[in-house]
PATIZA-159599 format. One record per residue (C-alpha): residue in three letters; chain; x, y, z. Coordinates in Angstrom, 3 decimals, always signed. Each point is the difference from the previous one (the first is absolute). Layout:
N
<site aa="ALA" ch="A" X="X" Y="Y" Z="Z"/>
...
***
This chain:
303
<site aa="UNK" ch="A" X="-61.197" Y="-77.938" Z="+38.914"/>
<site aa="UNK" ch="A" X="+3.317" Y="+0.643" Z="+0.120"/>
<site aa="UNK" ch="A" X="+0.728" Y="-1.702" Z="-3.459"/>
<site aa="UNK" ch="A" X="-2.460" Y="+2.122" Z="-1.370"/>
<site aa="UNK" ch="A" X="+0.958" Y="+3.115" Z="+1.034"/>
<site aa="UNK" ch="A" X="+3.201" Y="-0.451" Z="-1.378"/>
<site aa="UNK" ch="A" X="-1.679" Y="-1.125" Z="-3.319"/>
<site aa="UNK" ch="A" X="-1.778" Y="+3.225" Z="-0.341"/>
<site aa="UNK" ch="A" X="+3.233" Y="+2.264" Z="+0.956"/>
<site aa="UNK" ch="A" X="+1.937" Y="-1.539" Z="-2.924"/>
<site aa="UNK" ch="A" X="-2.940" Y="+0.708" Z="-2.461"/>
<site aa="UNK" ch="A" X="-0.015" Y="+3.604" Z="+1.455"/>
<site aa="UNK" ch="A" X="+4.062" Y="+0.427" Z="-0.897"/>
<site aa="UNK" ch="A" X="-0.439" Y="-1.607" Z="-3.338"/>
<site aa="UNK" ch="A" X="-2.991" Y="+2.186" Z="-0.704"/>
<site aa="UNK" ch="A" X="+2.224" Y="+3.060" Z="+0.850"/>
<site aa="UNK" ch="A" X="+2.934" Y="-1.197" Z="-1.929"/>
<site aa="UNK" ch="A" X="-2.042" Y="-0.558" Z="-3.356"/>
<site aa="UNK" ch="A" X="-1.185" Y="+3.634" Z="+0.765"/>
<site aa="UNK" ch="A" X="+3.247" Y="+1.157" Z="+0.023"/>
<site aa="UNK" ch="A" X="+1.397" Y="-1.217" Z="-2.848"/>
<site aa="UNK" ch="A" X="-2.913" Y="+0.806" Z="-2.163"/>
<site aa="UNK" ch="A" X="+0.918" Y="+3.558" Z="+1.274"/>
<site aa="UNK" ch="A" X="+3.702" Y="-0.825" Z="-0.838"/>
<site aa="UNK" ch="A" X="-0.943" Y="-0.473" Z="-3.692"/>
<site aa="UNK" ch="A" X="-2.122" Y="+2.383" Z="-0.944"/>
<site aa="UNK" ch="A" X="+2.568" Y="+2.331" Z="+1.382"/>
<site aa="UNK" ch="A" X="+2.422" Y="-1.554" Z="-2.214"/>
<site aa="UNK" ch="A" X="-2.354" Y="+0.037" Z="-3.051"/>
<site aa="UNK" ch="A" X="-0.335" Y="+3.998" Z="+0.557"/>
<site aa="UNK" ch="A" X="+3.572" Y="+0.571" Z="+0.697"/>
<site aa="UNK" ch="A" X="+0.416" Y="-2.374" Z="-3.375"/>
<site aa="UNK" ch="A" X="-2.762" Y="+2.122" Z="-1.943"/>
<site aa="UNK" ch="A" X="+1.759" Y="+3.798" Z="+0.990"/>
<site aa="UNK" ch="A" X="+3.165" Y="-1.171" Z="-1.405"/>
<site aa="UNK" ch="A" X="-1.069" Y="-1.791" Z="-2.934"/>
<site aa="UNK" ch="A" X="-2.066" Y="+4.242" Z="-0.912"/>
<site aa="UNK" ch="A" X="+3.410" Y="+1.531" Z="+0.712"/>
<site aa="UNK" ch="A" X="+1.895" Y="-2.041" Z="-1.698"/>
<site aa="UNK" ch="A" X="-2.909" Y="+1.069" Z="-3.018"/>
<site aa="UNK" ch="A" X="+0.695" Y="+3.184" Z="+0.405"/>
<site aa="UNK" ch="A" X="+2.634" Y="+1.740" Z="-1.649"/>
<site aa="UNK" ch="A" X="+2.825" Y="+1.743" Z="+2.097"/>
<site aa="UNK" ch="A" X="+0.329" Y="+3.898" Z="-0.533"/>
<site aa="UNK" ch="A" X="+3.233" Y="+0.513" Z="-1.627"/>
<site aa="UNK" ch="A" X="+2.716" Y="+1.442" Z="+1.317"/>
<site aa="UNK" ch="A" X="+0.455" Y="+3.984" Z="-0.155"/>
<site aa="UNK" ch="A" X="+3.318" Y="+0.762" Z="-2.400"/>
<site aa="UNK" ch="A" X="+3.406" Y="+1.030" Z="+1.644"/>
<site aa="UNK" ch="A" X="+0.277" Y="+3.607" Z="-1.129"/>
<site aa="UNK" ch="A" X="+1.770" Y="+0.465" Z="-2.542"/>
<site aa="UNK" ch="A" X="+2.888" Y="+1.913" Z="+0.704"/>
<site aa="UNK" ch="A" X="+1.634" Y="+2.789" Z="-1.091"/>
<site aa="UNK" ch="A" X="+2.254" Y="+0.373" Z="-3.062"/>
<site aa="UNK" ch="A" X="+3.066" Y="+1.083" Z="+1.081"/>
<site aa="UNK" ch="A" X="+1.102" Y="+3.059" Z="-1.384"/>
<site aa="UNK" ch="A" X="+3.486" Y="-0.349" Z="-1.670"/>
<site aa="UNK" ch="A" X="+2.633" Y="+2.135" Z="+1.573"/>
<site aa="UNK" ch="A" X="+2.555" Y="+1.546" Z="-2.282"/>
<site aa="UNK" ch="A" X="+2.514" Y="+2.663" Z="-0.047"/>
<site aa="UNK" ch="A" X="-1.453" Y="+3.921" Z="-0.094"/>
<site aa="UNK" ch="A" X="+1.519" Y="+1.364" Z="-3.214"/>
<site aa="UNK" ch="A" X="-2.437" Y="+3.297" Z="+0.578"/>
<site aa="UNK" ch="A" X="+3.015" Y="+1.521" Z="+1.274"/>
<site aa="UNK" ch="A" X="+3.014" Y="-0.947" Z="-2.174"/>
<site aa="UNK" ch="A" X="+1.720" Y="+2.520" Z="-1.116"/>
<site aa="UNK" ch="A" X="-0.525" Y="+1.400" Z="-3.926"/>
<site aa="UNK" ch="A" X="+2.925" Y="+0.343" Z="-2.135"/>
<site aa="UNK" ch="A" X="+0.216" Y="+2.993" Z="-1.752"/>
<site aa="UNK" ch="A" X="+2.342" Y="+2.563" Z="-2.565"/>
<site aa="UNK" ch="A" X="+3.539" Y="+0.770" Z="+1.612"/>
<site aa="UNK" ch="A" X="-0.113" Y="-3.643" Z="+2.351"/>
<site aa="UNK" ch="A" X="+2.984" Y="-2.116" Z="-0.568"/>
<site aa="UNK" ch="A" X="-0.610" Y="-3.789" Z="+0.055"/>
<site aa="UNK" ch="A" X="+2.260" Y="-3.075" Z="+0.283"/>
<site aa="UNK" ch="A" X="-0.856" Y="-2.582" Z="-2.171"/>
<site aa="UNK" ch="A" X="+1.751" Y="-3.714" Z="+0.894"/>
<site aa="UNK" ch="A" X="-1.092" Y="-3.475" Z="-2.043"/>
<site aa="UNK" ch="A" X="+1.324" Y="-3.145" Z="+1.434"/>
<site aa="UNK" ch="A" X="+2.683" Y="-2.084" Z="-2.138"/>
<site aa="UNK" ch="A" X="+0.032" Y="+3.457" Z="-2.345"/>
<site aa="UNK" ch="A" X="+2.298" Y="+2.585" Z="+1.110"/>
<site aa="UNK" ch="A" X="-0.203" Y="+1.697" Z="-3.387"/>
<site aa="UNK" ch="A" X="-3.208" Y="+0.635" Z="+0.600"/>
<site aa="UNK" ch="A" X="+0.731" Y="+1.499" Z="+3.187"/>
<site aa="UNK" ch="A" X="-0.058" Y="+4.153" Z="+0.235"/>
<site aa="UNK" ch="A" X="-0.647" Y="+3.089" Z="+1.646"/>
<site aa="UNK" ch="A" X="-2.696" Y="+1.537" Z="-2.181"/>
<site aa="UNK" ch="A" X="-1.357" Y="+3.542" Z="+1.002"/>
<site aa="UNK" ch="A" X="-3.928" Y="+0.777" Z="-1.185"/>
<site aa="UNK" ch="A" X="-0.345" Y="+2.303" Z="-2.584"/>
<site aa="UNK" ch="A" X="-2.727" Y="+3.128" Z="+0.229"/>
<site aa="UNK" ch="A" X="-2.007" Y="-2.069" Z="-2.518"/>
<site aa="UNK" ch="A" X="-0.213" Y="-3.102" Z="+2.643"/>
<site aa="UNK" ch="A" X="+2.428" Y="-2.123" Z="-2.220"/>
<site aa="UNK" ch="A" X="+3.065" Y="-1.588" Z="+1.036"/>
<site aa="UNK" ch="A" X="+2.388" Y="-1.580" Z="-3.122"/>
<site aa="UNK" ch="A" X="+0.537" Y="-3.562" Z="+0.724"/>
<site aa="UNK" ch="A" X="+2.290" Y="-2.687" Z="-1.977"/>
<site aa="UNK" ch="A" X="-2.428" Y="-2.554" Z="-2.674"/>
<site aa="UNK" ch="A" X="-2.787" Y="+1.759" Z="+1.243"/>
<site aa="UNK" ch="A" X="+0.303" Y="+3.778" Z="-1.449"/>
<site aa="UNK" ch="A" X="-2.031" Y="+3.017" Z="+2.396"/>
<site aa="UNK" ch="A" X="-1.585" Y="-1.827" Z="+2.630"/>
<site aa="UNK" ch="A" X="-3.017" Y="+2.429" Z="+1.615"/>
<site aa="UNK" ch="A" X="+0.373" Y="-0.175" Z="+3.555"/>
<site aa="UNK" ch="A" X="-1.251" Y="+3.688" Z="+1.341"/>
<site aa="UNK" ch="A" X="-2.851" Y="-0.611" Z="+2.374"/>
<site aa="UNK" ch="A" X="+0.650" Y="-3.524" Z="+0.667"/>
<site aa="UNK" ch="A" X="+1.124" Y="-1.845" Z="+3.078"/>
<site aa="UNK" ch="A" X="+3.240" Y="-1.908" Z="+0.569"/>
<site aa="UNK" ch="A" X="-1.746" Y="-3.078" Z="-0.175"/>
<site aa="UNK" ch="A" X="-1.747" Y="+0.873" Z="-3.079"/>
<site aa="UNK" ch="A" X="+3.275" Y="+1.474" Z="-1.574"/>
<site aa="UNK" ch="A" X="+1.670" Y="-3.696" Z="+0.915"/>
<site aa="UNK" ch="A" X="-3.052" Y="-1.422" Z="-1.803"/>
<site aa="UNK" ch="A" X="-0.116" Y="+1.744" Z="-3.052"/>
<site aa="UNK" ch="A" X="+3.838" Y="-0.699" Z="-0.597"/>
<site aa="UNK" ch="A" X="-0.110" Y="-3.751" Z="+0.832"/>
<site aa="UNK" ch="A" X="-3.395" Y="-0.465" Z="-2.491"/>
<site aa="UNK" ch="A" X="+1.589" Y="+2.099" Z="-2.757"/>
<site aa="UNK" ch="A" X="+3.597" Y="-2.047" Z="+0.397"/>
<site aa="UNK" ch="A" X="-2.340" Y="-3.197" Z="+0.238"/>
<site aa="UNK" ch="A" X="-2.403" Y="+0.608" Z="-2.973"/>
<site aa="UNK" ch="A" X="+3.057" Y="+1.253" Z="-2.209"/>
<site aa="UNK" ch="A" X="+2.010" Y="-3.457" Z="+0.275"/>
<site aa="UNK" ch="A" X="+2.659" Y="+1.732" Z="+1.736"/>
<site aa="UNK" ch="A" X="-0.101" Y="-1.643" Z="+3.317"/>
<site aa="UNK" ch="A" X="-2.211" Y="-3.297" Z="+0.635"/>
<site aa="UNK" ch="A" X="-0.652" Y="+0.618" Z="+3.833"/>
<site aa="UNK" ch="A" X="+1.259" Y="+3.612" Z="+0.830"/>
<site aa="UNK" ch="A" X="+0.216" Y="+0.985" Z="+3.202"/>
<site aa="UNK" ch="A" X="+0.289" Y="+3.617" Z="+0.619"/>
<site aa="UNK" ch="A" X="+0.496" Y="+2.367" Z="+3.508"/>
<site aa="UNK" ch="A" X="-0.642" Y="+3.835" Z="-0.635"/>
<site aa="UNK" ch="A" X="+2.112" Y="+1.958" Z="+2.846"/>
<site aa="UNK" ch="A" X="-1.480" Y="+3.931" Z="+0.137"/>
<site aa="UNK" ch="A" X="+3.573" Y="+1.504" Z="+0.701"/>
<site aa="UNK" ch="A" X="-0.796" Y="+3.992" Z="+0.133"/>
<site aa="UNK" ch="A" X="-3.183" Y="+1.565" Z="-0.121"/>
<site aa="UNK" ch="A" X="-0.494" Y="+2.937" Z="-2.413"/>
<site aa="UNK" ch="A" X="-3.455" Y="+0.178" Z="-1.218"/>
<site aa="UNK" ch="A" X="-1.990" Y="+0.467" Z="+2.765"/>
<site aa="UNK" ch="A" X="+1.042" Y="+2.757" Z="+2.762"/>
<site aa="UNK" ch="A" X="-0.940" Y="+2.166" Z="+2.379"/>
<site aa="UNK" ch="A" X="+1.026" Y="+2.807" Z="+1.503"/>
<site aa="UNK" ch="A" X="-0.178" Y="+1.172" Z="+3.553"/>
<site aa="UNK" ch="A" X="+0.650" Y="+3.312" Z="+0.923"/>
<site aa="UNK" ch="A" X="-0.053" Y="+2.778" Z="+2.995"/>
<site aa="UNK" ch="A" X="+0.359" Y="-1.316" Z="+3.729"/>
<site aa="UNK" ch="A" X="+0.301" Y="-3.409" Z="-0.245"/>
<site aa="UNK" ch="A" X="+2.651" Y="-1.457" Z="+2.115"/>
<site aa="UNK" ch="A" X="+1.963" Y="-1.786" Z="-4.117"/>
<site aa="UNK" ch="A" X="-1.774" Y="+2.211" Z="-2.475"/>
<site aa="UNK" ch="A" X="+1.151" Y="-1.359" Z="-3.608"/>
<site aa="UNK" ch="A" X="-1.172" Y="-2.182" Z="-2.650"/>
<site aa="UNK" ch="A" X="-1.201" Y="-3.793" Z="+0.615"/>
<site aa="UNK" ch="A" X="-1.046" Y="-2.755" Z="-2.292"/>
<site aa="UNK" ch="A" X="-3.361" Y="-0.827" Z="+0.198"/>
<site aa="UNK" ch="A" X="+0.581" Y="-3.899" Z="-0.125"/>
<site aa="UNK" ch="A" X="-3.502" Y="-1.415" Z="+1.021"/>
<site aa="UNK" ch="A" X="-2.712" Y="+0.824" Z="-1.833"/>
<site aa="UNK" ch="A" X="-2.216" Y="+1.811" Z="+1.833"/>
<site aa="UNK" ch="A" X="+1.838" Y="+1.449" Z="+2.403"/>
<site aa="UNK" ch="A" X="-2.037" Y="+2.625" Z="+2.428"/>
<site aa="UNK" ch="A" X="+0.917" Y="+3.238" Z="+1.338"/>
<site aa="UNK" ch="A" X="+1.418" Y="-0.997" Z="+3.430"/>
<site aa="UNK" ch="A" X="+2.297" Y="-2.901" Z="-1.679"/>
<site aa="UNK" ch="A" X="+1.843" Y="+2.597" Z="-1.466"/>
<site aa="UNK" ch="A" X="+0.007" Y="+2.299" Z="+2.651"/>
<site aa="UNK" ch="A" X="+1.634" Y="-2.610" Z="+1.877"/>
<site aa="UNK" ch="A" X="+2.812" Y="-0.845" Z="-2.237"/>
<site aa="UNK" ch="A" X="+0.936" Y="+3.683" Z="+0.305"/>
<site aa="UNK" ch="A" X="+0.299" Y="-0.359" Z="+3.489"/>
<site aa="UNK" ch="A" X="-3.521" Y="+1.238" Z="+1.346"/>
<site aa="UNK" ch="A" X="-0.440" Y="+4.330" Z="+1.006"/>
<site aa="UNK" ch="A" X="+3.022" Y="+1.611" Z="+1.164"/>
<site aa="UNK" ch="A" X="-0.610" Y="+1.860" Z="+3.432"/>
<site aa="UNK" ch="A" X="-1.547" Y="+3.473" Z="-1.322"/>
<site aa="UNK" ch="A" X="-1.918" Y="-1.524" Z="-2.809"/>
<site aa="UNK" ch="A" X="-3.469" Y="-0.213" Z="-0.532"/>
<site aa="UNK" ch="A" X="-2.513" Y="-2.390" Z="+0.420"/>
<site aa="UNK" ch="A" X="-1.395" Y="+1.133" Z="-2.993"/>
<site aa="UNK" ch="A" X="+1.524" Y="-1.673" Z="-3.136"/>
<site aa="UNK" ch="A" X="-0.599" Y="+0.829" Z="-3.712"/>
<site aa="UNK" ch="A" X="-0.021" Y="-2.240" Z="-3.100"/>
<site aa="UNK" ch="A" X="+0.051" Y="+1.324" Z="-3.357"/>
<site aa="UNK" ch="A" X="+0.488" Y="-1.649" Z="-3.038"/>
<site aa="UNK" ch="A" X="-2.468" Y="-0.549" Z="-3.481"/>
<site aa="UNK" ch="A" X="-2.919" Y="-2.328" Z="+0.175"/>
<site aa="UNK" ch="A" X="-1.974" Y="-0.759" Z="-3.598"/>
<site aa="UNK" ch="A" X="+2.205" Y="+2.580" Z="-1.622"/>
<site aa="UNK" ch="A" X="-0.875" Y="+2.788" Z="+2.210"/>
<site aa="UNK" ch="A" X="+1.606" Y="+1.835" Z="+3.265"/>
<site aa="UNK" ch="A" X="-0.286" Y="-2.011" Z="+3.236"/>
<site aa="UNK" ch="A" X="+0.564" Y="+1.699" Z="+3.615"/>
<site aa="UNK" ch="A" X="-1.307" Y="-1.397" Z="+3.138"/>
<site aa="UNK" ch="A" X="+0.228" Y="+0.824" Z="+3.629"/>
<site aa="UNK" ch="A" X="+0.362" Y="-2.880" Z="+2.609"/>
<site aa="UNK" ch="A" X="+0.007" Y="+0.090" Z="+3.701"/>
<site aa="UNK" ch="A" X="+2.052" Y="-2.749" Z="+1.464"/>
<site aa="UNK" ch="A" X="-0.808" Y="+0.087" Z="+3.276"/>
<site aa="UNK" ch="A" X="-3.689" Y="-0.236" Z="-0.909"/>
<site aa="UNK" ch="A" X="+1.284" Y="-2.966" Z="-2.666"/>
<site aa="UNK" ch="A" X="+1.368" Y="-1.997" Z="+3.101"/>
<site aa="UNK" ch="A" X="-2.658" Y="+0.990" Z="+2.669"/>
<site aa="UNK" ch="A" X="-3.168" Y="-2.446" Z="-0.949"/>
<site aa="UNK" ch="A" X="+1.072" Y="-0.131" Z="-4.138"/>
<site aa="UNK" ch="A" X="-2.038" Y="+3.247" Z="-0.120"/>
<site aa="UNK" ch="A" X="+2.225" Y="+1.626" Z="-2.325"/>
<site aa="UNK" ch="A" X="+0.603" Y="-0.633" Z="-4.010"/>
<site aa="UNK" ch="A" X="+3.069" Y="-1.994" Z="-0.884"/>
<site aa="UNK" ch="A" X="-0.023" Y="+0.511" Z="-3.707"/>
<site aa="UNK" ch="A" X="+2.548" Y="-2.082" Z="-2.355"/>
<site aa="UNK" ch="A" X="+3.158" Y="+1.158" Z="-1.155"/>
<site aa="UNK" ch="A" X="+0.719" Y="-0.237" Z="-3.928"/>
<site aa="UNK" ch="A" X="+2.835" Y="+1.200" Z="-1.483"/>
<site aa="UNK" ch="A" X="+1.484" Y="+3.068" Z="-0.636"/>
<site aa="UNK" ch="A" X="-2.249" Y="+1.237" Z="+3.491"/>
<site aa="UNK" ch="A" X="+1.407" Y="+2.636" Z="+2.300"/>
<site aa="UNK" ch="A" X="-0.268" Y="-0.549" Z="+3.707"/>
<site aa="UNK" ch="A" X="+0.160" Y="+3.013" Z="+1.839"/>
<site aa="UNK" ch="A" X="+0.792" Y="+0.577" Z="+3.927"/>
<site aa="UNK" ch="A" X="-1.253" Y="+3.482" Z="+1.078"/>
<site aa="UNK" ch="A" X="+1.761" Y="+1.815" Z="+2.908"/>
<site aa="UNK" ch="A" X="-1.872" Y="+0.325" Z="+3.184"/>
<site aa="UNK" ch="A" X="-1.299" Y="+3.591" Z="+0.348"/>
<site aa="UNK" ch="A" X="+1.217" Y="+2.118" Z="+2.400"/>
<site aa="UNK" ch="A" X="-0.222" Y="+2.076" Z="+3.461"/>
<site aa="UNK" ch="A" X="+2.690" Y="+2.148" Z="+1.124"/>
<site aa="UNK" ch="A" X="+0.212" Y="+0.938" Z="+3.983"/>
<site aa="UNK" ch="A" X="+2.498" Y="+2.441" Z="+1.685"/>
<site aa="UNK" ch="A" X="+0.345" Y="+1.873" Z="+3.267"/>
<site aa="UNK" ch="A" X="+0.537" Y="-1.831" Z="+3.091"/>
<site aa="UNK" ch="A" X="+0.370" Y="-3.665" Z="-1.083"/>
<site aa="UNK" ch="A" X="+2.715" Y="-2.668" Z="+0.011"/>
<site aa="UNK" ch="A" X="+0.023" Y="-0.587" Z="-3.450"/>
<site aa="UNK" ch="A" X="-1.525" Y="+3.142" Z="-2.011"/>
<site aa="UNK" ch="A" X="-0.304" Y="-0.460" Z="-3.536"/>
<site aa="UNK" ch="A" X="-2.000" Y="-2.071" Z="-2.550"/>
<site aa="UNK" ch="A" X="-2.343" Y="-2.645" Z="+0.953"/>
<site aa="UNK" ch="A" X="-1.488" Y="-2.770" Z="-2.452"/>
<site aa="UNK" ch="A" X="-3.799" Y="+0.613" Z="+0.230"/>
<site aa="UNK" ch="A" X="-1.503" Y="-3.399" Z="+0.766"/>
<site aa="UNK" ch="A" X="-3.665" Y="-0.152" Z="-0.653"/>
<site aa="UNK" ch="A" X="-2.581" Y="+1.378" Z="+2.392"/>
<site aa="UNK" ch="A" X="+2.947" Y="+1.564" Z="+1.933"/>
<site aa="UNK" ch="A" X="-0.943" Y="+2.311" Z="+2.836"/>
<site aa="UNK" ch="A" X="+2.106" Y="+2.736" Z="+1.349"/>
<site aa="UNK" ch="A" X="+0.872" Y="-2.031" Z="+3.302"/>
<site aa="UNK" ch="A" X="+1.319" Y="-2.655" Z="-2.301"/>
<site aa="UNK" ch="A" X="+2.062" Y="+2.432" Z="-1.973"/>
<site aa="UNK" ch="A" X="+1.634" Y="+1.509" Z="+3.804"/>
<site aa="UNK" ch="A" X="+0.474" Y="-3.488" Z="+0.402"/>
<site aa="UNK" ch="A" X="+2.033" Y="-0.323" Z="-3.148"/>
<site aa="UNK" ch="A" X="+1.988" Y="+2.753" Z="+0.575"/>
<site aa="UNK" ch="A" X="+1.404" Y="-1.550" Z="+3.109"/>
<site aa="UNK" ch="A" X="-2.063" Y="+1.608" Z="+2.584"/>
<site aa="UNK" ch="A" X="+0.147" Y="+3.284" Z="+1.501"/>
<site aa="UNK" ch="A" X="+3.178" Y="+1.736" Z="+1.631"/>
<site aa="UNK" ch="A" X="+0.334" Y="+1.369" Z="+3.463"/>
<site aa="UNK" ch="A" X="-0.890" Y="+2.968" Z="-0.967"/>
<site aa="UNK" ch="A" X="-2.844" Y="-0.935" Z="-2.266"/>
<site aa="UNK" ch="A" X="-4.128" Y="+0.032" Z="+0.968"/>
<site aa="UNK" ch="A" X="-2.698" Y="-0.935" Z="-2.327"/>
<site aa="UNK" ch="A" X="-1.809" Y="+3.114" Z="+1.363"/>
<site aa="UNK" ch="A" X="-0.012" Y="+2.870" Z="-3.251"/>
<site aa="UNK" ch="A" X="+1.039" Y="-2.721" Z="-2.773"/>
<site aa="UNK" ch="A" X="-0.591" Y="+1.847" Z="-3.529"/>
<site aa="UNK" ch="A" X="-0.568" Y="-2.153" Z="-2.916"/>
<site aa="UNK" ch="A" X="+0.610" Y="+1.949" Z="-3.336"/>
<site aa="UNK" ch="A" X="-1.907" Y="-1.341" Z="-2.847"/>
<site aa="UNK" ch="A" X="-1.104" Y="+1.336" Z="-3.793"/>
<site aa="UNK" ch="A" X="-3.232" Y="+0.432" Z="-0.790"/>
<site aa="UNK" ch="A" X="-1.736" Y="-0.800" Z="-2.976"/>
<site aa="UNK" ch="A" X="+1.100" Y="+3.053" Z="-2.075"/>
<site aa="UNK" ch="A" X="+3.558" Y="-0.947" Z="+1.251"/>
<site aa="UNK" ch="A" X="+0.224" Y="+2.880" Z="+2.809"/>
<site aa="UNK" ch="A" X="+1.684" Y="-1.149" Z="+2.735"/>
<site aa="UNK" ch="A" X="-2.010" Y="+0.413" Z="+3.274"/>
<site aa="UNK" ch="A" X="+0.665" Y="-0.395" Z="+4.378"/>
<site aa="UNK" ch="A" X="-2.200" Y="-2.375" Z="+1.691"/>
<site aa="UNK" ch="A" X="-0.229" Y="-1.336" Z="+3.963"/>
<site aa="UNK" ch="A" X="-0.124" Y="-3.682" Z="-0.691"/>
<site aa="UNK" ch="A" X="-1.047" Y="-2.607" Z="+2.740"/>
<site aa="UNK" ch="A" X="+1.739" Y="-2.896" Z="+0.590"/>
<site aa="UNK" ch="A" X="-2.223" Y="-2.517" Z="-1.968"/>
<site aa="UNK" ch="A" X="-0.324" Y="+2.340" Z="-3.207"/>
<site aa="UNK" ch="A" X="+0.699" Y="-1.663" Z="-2.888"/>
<site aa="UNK" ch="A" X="+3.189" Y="+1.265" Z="-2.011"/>
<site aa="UNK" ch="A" X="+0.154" Y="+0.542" Z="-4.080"/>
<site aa="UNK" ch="A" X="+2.715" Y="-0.379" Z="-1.909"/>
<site aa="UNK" ch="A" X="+2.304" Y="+3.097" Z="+0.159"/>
<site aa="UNK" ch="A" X="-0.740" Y="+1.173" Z="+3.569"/>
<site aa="UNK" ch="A" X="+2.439" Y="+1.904" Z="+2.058"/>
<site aa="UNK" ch="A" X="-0.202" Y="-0.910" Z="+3.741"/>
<site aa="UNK" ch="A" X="+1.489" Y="+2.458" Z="+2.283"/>
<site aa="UNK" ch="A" X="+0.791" Y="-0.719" Z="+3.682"/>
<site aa="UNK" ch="A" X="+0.031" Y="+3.418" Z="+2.022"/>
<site aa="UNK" ch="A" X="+2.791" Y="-0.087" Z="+2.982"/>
<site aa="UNK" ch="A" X="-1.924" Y="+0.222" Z="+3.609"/>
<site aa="UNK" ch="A" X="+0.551" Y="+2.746" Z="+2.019"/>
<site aa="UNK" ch="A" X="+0.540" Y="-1.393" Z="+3.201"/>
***
C-alpha cells in the first residue's frame, strides 16, 4: 500500500509539472508573437529639433554719423603717400579738390563714405593698388545751430550727429539758466518754408509726453525768460520774483523771503491789468493763482 501510494503521488507531480510547462510555452509563444507585430510595425518618427533662429547680424549704427557739408574742413591722410595727404575744406557746391582725382563730391556724405569714395577713385585710377585712407572732420562749418536767450552757454554749436534732438543741444549749451523758461522755441526752415515750434521740457522729460523735434542746420534755439511777479511792502526780499507755473500767492510770500515783523497777510492788495490793460486792486487769498505781471503788496500790521 505504501508502494503504491507513493506511485500515484509521483504521477500527480509529473502531471502538474507537464501542466506547467505547457503554460510556460504558450506564454512564451505570445510574448514571441507581440514582439514579432511590433517589430512589424513601423516606429513614429521623431519630431524635428526646431529650427532655430537666424541670428541677426550686429553692425555698427551709421543712422547717426554725422553729414559733411559746405564750410567743413576735412583732413585727408593715405598711408605710404604723404603727397596725397591735405587739409581740404568743402566747397558750397559739396566738392573738395583732391590731387589725380580732380573735384571729389563729398557734401552729404559720411566720413566713412568720404574715406570710401577717395580710396575707390585712387584704386580704379591706377594711382594706388591698395589705398588706405582715414578722413579726420577737423572743424565743423556746415551744419550749426544757434542757441539763444537764457541758456546757461548761449552761442553757436556744431550739429555733429545726425539727428540730433532738441534737448541734445540744449544740453551742450549748458541746460536753462536760473530765470529761464521752461518753454523753449525752435525756429528754423523746413521744405523751404518758415519753421517755429514751442517745446515744453519739463513735459519732454516727465513720461516723454512732450515733442523733441530734430535739429537741422541753420535752426535757432531759443530760451525764453521766466515771466514775472513783483512783491513789495513788508518782506525780506521785495522785488521781482520768477513766476513758476501754477504759482499761488503763498508761494510768491514765500519767495520773497517771508514776512517782516511788522508784516500780516491780513489787507494784502494784489494789483493786476485787466483785459483792456487798466490796472485794477484786488483782495487775493492765499491760494489764488498769480499771472504774469502782478504786483503783490504786503500792508504793515498795526499792532
Amino acid at each position: 500500500m505504501r508502494h503504491a501510494f507513493h506511485f500515484i503521488c509521483a504521477l500527480v507531480l509529473v502531471a502538474l509539472g507537464a501542466c506547467a510547462t505547457g503554460e510556460d510555452i504558450a506564454a512564451q509563444q505570445q510574448a514571441a508573437v507581440r514582439a514579432q507585430a511590433a517589430a512589424a510595425t513601423p516606429a513614429a518618427p521623431l519630431a524635428a529639433p526646431a529650427a532655430e533662429a537666424a541670428p541677426v547680424p550686429i553692425g555698427p549704427d551709421t543712422s547717426r554719423d554725422y553729414v559733411v557739408g559746405p564750410g567743413d574742413v576735412l583732413r585727408i591722410n593715405v598711408y605710404q603717400s604723404p603727397d596725397l595727404s591735405l587739409d581740404a575744406r568743402v566747397a558750397e557746391s559739396g566738392l573738395i579738390s583732391y590731387p589725380l582725382l580732380g573735384q571729389v563730391n563729398v557734401g552729404g556724405r559720411s566720413v566713412a563714405q568720404v574715406e570710401t569714395a577717395i580710396a575707390d577713385g585712387l584704386k580704379k585710377g591706377n594711382f594706388i593698388r591698395a589705398p588706405q585712407v582715414a578722413v579726420l572732420l577737423v572743424q565743423v562749418r556746415g551744419n550749426q545751430a544757434s542757441v539763444l536767450g537764457m541758456a546757461n552757454r548761449p552761442g553757436r554749436y556744431p550739429i555733429e550727429v545726425k539727428g540730433m534732438r532738441l534737448s541734445e543741444l540744449l544740453a551742450l549749451a549748458g541746460g536753462v539758466s536760473p530765470g529761464g523758461s521752461e518753454i523753449v522755441t525752435l525756429s528754423g526752415v523746413r521744405d523751404g518754408k518758415p519753421f517755429r515750434l514751442k517745446a515744453d521740457i519739463t513735459a519732454l522729460f516727465a513720461g516723454g509726453q512732450g515733442d523733441d523735434p530734430v535739429v537741422l542746420n541753420g535752426d535757432t534755439l531759443y530760451v525764453e525768460r521766466l515771466p514775472t511777479v513783483y512783491i513789495y511792502g513788508e518782506v525780506q526780499k521785495p522785488g521781482p520774483i520768477p513766476l513758476q507755473p501754477e504759482m499761488t500767492l503763498m508761494q510768491a510770500v514765500a519767495s520773497g523771503g517771508g514776512l517782516t515783523q511788522r508784516g500780516t497777510v491780513r489787507g494784502l492788495q494784489l494789483h493786476r491789468r485787466n483785459a483792456a490793460g487798466k490796472l485794477e486792486v484786488y483782495n487775493p487769498r492765499m491760494d489764488d493763482v498769480l499771472r504774469a505781471g502782478d504786483v503783490i503788496y504786503v500792508k504793515e500790521s498795526l499792532f
